[in-house]
KOLGU-564163 format. One record per residue (C-alpha): residue number from 1; residue in one letter; x, y, z. Coordinates in steps of 0.25 Angstrom, whole numbers, plus 5000, padded with zeros to 4 digits. Example, Ala and Ser with C-alpha at 12.3 -4.5 7.8 and 13.67 -1.06 7.14 Angstrom:
2
@kolgu:1	rose:A	east:5049	north:4982	up:5031
@kolgu:2	rose:S	east:5055	north:4996	up:5029
***
This chain:
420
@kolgu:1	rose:X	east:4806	north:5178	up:5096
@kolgu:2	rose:X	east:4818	north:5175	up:5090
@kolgu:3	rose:X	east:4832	north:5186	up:5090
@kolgu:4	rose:X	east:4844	north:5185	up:5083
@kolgu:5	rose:X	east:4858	north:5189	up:5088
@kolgu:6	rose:X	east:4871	north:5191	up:5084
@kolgu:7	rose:X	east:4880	north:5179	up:5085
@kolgu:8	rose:X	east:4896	north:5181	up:5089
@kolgu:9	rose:X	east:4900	north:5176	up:5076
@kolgu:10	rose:X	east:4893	north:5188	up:5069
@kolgu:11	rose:X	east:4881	north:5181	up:5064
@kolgu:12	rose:X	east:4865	north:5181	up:5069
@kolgu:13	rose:X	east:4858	north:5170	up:5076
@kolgu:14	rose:X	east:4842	north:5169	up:5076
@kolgu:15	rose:X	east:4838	north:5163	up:5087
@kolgu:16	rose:X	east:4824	north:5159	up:5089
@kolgu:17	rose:X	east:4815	north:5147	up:5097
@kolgu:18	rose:X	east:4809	north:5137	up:5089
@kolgu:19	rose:X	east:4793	north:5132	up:5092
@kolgu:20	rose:X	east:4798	north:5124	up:5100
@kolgu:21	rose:X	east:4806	north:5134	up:5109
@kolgu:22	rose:X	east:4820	north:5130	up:5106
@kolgu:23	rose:X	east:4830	north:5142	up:5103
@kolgu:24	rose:X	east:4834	north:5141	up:5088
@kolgu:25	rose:X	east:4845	north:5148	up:5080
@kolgu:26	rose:X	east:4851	north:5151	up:5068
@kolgu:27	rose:X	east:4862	north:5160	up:5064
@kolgu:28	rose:X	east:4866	north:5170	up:5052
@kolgu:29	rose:X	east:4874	north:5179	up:5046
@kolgu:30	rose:X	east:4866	north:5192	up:5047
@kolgu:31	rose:X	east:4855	north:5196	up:5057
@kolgu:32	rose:X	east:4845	north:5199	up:5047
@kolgu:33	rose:X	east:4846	north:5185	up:5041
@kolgu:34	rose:X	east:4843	north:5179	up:5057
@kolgu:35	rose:X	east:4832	north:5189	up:5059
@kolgu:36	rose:X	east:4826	north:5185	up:5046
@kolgu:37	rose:X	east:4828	north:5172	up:5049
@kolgu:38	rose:X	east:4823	north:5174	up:5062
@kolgu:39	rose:X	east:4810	north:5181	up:5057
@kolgu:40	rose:X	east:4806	north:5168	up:5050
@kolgu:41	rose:X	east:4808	north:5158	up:5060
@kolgu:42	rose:X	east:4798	north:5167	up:5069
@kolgu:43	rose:X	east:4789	north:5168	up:5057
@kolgu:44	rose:X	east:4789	north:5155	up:5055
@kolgu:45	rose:X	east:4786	north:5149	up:5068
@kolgu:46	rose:X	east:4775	north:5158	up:5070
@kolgu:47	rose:X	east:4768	north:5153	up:5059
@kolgu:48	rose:X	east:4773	north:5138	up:5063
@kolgu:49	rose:X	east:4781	north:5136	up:5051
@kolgu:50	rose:X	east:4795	north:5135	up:5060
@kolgu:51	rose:X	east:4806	north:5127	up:5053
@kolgu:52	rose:X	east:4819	north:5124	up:5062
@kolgu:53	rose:X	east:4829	north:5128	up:5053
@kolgu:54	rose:X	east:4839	north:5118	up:5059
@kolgu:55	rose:X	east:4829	north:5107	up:5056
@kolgu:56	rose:X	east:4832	north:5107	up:5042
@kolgu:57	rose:X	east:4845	north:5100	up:5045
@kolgu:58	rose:X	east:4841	north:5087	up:5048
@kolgu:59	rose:X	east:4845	north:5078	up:5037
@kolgu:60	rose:X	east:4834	north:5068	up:5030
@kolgu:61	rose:X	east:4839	north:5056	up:5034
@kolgu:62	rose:X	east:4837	north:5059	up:5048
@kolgu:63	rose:X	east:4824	north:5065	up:5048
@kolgu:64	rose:X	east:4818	north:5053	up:5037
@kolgu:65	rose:X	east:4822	north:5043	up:5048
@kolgu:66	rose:X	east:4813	north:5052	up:5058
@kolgu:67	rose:X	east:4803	north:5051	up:5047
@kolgu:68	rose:X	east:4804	north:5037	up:5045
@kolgu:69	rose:X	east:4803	north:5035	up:5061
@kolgu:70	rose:X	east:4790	north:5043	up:5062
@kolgu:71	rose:X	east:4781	north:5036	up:5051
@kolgu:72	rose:X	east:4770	north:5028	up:5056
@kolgu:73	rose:X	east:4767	north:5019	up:5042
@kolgu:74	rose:X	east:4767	north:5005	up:5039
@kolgu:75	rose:X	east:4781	north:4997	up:5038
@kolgu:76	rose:X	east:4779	north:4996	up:5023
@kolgu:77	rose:X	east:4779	north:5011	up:5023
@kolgu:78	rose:X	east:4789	north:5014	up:5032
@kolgu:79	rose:X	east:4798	north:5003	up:5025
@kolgu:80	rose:X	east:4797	north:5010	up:5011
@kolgu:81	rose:X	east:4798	north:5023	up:5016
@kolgu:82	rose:X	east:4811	north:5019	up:5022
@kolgu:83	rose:X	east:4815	north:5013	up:5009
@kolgu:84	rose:X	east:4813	north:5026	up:5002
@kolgu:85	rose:X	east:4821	north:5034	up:5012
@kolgu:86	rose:X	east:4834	north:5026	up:5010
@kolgu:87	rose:X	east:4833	north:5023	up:4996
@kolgu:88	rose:X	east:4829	north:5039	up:4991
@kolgu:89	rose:X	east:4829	north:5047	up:5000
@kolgu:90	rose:X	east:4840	north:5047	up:5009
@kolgu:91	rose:X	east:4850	north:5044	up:4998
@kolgu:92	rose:X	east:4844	north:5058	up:4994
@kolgu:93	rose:X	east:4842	north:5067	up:5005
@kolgu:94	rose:X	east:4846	north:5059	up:5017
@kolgu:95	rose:X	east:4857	north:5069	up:5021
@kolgu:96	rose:X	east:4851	north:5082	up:5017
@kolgu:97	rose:X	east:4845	north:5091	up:5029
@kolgu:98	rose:X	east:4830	north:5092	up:5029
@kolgu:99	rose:X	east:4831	north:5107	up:5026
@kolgu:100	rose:X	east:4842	north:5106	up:5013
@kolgu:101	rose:X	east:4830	north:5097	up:5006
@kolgu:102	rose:X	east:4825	north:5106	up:4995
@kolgu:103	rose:X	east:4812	north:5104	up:4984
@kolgu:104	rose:X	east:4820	north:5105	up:4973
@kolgu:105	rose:X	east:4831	north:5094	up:4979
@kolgu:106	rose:X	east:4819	north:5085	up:4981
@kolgu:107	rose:X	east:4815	north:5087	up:4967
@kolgu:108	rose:X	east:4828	north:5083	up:4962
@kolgu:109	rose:X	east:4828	north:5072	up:4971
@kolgu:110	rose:X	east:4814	north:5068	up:4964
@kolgu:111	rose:X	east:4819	north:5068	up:4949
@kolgu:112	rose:X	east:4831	north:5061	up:4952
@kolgu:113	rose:X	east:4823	north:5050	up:4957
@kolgu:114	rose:X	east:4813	north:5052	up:4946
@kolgu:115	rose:X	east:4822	north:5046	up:4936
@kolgu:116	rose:X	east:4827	north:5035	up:4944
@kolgu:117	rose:X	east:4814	north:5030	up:4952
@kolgu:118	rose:X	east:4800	north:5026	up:4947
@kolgu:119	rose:X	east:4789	north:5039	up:4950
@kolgu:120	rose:X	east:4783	north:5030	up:4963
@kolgu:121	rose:X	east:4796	north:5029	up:4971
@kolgu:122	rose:X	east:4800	north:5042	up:4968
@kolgu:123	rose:X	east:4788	north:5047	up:4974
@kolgu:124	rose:X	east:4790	north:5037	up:4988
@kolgu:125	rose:X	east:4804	north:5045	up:4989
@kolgu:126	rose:X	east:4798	north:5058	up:4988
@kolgu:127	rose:X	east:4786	north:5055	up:4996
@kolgu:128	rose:X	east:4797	north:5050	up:5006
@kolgu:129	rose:X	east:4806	north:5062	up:5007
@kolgu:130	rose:X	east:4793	north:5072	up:5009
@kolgu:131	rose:X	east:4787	north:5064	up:5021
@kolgu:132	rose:X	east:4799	north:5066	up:5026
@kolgu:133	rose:X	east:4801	north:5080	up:5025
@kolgu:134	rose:X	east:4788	north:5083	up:5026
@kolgu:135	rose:X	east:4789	north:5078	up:5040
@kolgu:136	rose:X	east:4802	north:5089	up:5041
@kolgu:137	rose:X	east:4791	north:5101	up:5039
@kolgu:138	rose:X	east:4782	north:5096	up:5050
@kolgu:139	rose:X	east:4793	north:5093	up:5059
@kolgu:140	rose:X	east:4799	north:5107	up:5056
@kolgu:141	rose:X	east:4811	north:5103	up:5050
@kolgu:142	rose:X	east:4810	north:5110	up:5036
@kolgu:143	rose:X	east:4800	north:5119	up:5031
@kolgu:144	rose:X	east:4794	north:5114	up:5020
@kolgu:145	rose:X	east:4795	north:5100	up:5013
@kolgu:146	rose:X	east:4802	north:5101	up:5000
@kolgu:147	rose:X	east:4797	north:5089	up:4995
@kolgu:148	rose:X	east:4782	north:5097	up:4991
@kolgu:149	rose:X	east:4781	north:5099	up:4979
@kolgu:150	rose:X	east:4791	north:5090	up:4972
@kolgu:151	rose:X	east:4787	north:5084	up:4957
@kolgu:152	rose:X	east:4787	north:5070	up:4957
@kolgu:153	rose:X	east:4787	north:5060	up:4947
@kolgu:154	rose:X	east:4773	north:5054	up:4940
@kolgu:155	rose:X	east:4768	north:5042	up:4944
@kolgu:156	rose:X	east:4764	north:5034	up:4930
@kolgu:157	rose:X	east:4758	north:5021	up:4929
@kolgu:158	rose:X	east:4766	north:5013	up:4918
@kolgu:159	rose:X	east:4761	north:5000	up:4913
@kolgu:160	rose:X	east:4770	north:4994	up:4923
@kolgu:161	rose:X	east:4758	north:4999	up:4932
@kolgu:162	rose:X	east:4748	north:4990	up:4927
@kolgu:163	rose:X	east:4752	north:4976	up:4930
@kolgu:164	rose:X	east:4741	north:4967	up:4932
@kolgu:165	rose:X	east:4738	north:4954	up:4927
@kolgu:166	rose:X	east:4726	north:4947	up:4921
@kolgu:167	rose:X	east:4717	north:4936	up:4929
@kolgu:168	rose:X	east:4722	north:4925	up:4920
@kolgu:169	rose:X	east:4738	north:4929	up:4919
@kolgu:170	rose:X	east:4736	north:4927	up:4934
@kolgu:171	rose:X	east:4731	north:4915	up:4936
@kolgu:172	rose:X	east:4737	north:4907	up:4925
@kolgu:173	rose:X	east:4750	north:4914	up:4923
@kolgu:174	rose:X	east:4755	north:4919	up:4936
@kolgu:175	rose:X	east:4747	north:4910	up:4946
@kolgu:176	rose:X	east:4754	north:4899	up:4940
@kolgu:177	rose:X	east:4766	north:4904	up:4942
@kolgu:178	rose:X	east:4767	north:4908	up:4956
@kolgu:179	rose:X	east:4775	north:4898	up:4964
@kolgu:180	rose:X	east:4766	north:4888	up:4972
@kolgu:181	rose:X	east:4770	north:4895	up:4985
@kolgu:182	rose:X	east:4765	north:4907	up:4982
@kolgu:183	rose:X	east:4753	north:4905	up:4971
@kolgu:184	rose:X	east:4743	north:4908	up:4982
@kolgu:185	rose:X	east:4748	north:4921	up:4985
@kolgu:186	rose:X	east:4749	north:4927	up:4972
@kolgu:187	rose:X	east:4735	north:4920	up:4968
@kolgu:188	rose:X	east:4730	north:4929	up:4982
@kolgu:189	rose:X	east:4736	north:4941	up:4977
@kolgu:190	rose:X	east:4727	north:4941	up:4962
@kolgu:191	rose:X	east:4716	north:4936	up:4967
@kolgu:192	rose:X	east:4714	north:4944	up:4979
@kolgu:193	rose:X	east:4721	north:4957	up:4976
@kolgu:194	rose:X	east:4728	north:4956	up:4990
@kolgu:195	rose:X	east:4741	north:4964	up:4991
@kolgu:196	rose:X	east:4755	north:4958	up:4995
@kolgu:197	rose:X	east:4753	north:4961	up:5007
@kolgu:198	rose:X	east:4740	north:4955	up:5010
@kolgu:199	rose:X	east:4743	north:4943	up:5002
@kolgu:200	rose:X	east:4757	north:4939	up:5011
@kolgu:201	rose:X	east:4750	north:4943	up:5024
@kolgu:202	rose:X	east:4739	north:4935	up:5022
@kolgu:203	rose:X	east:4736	north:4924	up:5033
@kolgu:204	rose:X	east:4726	north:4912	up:5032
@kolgu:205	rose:X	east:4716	north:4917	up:5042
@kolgu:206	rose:X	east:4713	north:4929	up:5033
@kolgu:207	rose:X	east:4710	north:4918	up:5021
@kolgu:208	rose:X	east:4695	north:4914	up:5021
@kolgu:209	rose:X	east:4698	north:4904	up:5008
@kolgu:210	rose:X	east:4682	north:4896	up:5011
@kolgu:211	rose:X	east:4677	north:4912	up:5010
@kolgu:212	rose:X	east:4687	north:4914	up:4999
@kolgu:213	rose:X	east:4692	north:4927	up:5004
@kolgu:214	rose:X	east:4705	north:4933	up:5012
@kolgu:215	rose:X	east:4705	north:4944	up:5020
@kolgu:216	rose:X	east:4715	north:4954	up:5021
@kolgu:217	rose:X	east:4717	north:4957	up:5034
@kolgu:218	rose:X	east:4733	north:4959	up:5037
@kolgu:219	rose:X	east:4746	north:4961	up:5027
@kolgu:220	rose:X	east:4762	north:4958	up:5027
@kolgu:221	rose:X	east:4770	north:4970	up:5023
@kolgu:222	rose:X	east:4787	north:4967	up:5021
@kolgu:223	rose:X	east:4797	north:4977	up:5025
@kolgu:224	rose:X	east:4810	north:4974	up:5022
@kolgu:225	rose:X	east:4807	north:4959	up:5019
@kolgu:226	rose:X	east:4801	north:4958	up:5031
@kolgu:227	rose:X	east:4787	north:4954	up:5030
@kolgu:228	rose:X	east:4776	north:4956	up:5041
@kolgu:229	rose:X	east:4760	north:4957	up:5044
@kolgu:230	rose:X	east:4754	north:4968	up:5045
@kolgu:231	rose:X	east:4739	north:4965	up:5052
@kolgu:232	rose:X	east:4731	north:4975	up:5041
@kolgu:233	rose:X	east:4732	north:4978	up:5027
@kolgu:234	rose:X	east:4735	north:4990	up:5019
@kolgu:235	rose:X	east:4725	north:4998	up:5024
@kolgu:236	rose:X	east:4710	north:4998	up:5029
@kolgu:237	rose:X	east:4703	north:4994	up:5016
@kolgu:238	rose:X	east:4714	north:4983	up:5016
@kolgu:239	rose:X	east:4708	north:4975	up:5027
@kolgu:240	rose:X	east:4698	north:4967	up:5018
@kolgu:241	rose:X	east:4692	north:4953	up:5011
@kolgu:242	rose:X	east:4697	north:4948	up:4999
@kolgu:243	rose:X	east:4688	north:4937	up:4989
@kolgu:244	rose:X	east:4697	north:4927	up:4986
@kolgu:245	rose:X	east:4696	north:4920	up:4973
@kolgu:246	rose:X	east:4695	north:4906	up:4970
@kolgu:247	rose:X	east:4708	north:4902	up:4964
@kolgu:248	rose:X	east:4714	north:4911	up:4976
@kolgu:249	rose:X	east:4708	north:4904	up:4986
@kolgu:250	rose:X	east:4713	north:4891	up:4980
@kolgu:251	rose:X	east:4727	north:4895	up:4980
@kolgu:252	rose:X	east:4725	north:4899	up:4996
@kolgu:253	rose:X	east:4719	north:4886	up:4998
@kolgu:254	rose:X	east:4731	north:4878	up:4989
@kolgu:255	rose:X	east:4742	north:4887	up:4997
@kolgu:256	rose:X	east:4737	north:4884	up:5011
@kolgu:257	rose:X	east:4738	north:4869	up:5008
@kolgu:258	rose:X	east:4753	north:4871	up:5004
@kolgu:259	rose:X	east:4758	north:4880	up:5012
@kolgu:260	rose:X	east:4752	north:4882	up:5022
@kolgu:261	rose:X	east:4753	north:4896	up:5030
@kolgu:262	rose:X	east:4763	north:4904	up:5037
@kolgu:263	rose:X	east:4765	north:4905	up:5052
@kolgu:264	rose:X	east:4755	north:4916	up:5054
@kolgu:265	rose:X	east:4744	north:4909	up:5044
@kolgu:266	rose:X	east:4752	north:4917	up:5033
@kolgu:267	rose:X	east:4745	north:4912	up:5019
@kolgu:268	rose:X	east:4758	north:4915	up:5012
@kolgu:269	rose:X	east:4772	north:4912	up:5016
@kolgu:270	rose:X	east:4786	north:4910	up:5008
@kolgu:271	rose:X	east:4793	north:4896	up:5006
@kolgu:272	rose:X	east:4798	north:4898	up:5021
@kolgu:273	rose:X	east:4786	north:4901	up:5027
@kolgu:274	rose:X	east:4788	north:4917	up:5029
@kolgu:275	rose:X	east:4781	north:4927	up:5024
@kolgu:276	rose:X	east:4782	north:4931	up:5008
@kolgu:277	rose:X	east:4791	north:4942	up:5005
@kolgu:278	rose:X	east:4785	north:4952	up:4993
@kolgu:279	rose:X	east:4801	north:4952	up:4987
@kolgu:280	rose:X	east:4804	north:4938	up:4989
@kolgu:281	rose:X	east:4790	north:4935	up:4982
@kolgu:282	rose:X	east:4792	north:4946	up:4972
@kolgu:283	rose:X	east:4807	north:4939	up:4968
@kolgu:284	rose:X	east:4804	north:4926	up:4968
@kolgu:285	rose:X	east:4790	north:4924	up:4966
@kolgu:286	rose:X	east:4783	north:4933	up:4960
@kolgu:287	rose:X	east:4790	north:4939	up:4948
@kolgu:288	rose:X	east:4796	north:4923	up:4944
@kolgu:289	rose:X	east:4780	north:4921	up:4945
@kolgu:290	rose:X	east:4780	north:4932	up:4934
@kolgu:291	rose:X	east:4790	north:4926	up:4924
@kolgu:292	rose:X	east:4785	north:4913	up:4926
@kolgu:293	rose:X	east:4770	north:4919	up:4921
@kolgu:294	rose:X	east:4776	north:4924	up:4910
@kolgu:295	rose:X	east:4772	north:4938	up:4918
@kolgu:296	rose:X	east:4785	north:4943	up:4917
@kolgu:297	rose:X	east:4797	north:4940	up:4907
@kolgu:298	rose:X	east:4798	north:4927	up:4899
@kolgu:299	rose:X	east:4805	north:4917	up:4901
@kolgu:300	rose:X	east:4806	north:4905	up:4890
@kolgu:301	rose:X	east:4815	north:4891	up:4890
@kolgu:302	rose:X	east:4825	north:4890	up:4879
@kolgu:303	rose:X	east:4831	north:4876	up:4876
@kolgu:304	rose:X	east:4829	north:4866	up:4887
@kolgu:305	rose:X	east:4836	north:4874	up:4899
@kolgu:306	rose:X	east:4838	north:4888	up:4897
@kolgu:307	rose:X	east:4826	north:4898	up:4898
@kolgu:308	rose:X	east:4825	north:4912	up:4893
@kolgu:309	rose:X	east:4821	north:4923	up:4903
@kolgu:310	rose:X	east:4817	north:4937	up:4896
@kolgu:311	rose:X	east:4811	north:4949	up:4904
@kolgu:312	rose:X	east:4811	north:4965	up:4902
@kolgu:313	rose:X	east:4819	north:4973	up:4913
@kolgu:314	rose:X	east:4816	north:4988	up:4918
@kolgu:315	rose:X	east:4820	north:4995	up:4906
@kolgu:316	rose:X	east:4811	north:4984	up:4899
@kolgu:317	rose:X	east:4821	north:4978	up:4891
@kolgu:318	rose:X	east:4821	north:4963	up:4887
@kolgu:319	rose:X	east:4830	north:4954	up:4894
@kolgu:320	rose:X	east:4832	north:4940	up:4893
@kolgu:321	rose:X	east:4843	north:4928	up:4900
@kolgu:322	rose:X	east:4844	north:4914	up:4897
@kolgu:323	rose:X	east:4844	north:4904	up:4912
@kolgu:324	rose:X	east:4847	north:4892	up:4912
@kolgu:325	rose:X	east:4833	north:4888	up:4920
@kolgu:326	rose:X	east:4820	north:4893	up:4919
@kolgu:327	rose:X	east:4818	north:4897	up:4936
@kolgu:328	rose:X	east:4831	north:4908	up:4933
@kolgu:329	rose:X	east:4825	north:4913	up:4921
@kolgu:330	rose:X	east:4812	north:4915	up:4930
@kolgu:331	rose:X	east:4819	north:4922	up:4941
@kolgu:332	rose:X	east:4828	north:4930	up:4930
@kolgu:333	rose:X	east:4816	north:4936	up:4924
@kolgu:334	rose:X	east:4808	north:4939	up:4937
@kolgu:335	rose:X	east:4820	north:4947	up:4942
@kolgu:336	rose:X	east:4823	north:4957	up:4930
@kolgu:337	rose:X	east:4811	north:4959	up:4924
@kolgu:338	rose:X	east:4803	north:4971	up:4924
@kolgu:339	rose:X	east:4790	north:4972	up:4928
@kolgu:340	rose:X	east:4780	north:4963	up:4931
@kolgu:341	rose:X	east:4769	north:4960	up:4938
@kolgu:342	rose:X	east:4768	north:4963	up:4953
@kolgu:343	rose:X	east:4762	north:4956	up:4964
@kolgu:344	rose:X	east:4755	north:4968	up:4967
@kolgu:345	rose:X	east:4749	north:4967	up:4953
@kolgu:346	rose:X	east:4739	north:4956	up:4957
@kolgu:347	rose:X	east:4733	north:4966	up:4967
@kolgu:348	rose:X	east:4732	north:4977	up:4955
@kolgu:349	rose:X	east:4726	north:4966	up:4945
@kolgu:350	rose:X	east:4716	north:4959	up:4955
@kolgu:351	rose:X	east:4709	north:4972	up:4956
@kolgu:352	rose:X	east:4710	north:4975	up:4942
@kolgu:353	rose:X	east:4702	north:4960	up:4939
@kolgu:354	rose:X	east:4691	north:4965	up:4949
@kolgu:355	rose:X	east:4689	north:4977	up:4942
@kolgu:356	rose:X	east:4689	north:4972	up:4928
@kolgu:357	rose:X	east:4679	north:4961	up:4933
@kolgu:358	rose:X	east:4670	north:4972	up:4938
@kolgu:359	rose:X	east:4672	north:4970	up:4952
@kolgu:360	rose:X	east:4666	north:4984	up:4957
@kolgu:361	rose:X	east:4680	north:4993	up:4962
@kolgu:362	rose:X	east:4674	north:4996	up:4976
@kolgu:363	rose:X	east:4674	north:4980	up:4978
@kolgu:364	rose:X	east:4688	north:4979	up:4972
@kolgu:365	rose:X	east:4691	north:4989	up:4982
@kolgu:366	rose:X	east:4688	north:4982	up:4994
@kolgu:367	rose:X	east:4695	north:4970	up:4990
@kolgu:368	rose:X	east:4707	north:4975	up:4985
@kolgu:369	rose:X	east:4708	north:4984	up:5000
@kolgu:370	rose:X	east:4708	north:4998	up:4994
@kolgu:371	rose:X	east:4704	north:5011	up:5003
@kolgu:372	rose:X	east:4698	north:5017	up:4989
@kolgu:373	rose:X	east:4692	north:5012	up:4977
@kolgu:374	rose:X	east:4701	north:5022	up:4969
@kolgu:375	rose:X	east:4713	north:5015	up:4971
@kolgu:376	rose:X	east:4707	north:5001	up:4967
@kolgu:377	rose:X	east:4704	north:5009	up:4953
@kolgu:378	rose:X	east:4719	north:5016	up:4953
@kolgu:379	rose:X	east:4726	north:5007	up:4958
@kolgu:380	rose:X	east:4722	north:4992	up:4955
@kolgu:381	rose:X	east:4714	north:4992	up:4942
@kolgu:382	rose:X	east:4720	north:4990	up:4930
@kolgu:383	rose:X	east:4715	north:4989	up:4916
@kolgu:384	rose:X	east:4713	north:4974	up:4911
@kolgu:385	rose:X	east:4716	north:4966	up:4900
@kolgu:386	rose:X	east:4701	north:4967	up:4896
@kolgu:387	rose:X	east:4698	north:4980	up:4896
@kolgu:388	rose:X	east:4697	north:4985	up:4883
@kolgu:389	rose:X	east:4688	north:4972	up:4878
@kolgu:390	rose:X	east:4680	north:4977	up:4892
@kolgu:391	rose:X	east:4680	north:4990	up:4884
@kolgu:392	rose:X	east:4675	north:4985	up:4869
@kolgu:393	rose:X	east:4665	north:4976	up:4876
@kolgu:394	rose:X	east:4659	north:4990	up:4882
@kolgu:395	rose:X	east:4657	north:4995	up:4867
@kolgu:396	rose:X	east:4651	north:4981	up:4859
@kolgu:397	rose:X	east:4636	north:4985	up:4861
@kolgu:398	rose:X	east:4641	north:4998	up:4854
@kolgu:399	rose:X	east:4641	north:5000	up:4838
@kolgu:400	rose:X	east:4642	north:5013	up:4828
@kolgu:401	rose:X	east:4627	north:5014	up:4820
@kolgu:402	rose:X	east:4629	north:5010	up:4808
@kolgu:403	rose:X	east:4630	north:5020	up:4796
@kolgu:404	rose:X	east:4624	north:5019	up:4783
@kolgu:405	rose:X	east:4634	north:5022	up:4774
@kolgu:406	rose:X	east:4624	north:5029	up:4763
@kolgu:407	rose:X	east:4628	north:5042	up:4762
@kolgu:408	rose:X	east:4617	north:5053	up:4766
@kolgu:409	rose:X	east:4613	north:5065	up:4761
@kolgu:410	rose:X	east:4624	north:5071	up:4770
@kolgu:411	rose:X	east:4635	north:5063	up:4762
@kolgu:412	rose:X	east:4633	north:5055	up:4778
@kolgu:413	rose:X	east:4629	north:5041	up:4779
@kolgu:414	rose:X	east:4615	north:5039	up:4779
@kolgu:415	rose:X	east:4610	north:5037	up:4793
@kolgu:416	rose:X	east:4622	north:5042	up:4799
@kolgu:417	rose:X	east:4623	north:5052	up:4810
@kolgu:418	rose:X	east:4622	north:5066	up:4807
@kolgu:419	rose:X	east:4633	north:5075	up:4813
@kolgu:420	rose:X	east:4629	north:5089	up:4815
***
């Protein structure tokens, strides 16, 4: 049991021992605010409910770097979660004590990010802050987590969310204009479905091109531009055996005579022979791919050499230069416009062809190397372009019957329907 007695200052000390037997205590003005005080630390260690009251001093910077430390998740993860942490939440409450964070404080925090951040990351940095606190609660640091509860913003899909791209823009629009060095790559991607991460960290001895399939068998994850091999996929269903079509199989076959393969029997290497870097190929291949498509921007020749480059930015306003050659248009273009298909897109319209073709959603499943069908359909299927001449066509064999339009006795046309 706790006492309280009177200090030589004139105030009251409660003194108590913790769960863990270490003496504790904490001083007040008047003996029945210790002896109230008192009365709920006992309370609140009989029922297991014990909160250090010191605890709560301990600023959230130090304790995230404890958080951070004790995670077991993949370097992808961890790397993000890091991110978030110093780019939102430390700014915010790295030097604020655990036990001066508060609901509403969080709250505020929320809105004001609201208006500045889009609906996904503002929910990474909540999401964030409340694993860490709610590690505090179990380690009886703070009571309660003051992140429950908190209203967070929608998340809407826009038609920013629905980029995919038809069988035949791919293959004669962007096809054409990926660089050599990487045509096979892309050509993997939309005819396989395969994701960055199995494309770049695939190796030759997991390429059957006489069976025409590829197996997914390990992926290459980047971490601060650093890019390593991980020996399994995503997850348990991603461990699987993709058909591989036959212009696919061609570009496999055309790539390997030029280039070669990397040190490790990489399929895909960079013009040094390293591994390909998601920005680098973002910046310098892929979206000049784009414009050069006609996928993203315009950019036109005016007089023998000057060439016009004209794109939309963020707040989808027109802007146009005039360059003096027609690669800095290119690259102008590619680096301010809004927008525009992503690599990732191939993934989401590869499923979506599937499932317009009729291919049955549990077999797209397994290829694509979900756990559940449910996200193949949420998150991988778009409309297509034929969809509403799919539609008609369900309605041809159907027509109205025919009214003869001699009136009856009723003042209705003879023959027709009688409505009661």
């Amino acid at each position: 049991m706790g006492f309280v007695r009177k200090t030589p200052a004139g105030t009251y000390r409660a003194c108590w021992r913790d769960p863990a037997g270490k003496q504790r205590s904490k001083s007040f003005p008047t003996k029945r605010e210790a002896s109230r005080f008192l009365a709920e630390i006992e309370s609140a260690k009989n029922r297991g409910l014990y909160v250090d009251p010191h605890a709560g001093r301990i600023k959230l910077r130090d304790y995230a770097a404890t958080w951070m430390s004790g995670r077991n998740v993949e370097r992808t993860t961890s790397a993000a979660s890091a991110s978030i942490i110093r780019t939102h939440v430390l700014p915010r409450w790295g030097s604020v004590p655990l036990g001066k964070i508060d609901h509403s404080a969080v709250q505020q925090w929320i809105t004001e990010l609201s208006a500045k951040r889009s609906p996904a990351t503002v929910r990474k940095c909540y999401h964030t802050l409340s694993a860490i606190l709610r590690l505090a609660v179990r380690d009886r640091l703070i009571a309660y987590n003051p992140c429950d509860g908190i209203q967070l913003p929608p998340l809407r899909r826009t038609d920013k969310d629905e980029r995919i791209i038809s069988r035949e823009a791919f293959t004669q629009q962007l096809l054409p204009a990926i660089p050599p060095r990487h045509h096979a790559l892309v050509a993997l991607a939309g005819g396989t479905g395969l994701r960055w991460g199995e494309c770049v960290g695939l190796r030759w001895d997991a390429v059957d091109l006489d069976n025409a399939e590829v197996h997914v068998i390990r992926v290459a994850i980047e971490v601060a531009g650093t890019v390593m091999v991980k020996p399994f996929p995503k997850s348990r269903a991603g461990r699987r055996t993709v058909p591989l079509p036959p212009f696919v199989v061609q570009a496999l076959k055309d790539h390997r005579t030029r280039y070669g393969e990397g040190p490790a029997g990489e399929v895909f290497t960079n013009d040094a022979g390293g591994p390909v870097r998601r920005t680098l190929f973002r910046a310098r291949v892929w979206r000049p791919a784009l414009v050069r498509a006609g996928l993203l921007g315009k950019v036109i020749q005016e007089g023998r050499e000057q060439y016009k480059a004209t794109w939309r930015n963020s707040a989808d306003r027109e802007q146009s230069r005039i360059f003096d050659s027609e690669r800095e248009a290119i690259a102008e273009t590619a680096r301010h416009a809004a927008g525009g298909l992503r690599f990732h897109d191939l993934r989401h319209s590869y499923a979506t062809w599937l499932v317009s073709d009729g291919v049955p959603v549990n077999d797209v499943q397994r290829i694509m190397g979900h756990e559940q069908a449910t996200t193949t359909l949420n998150l991988y299927t778009h409309s297509s372009g034929t969809l509403s001449e799919r539609v008609r066509r369900t309605f041809d064999a159907f027509s109205l019957p025919q009214e003869d339009h001699q009136p009856g006795r009723d003042g209705e046309p003879a023959g027709g329907p009688k409505w009661t």
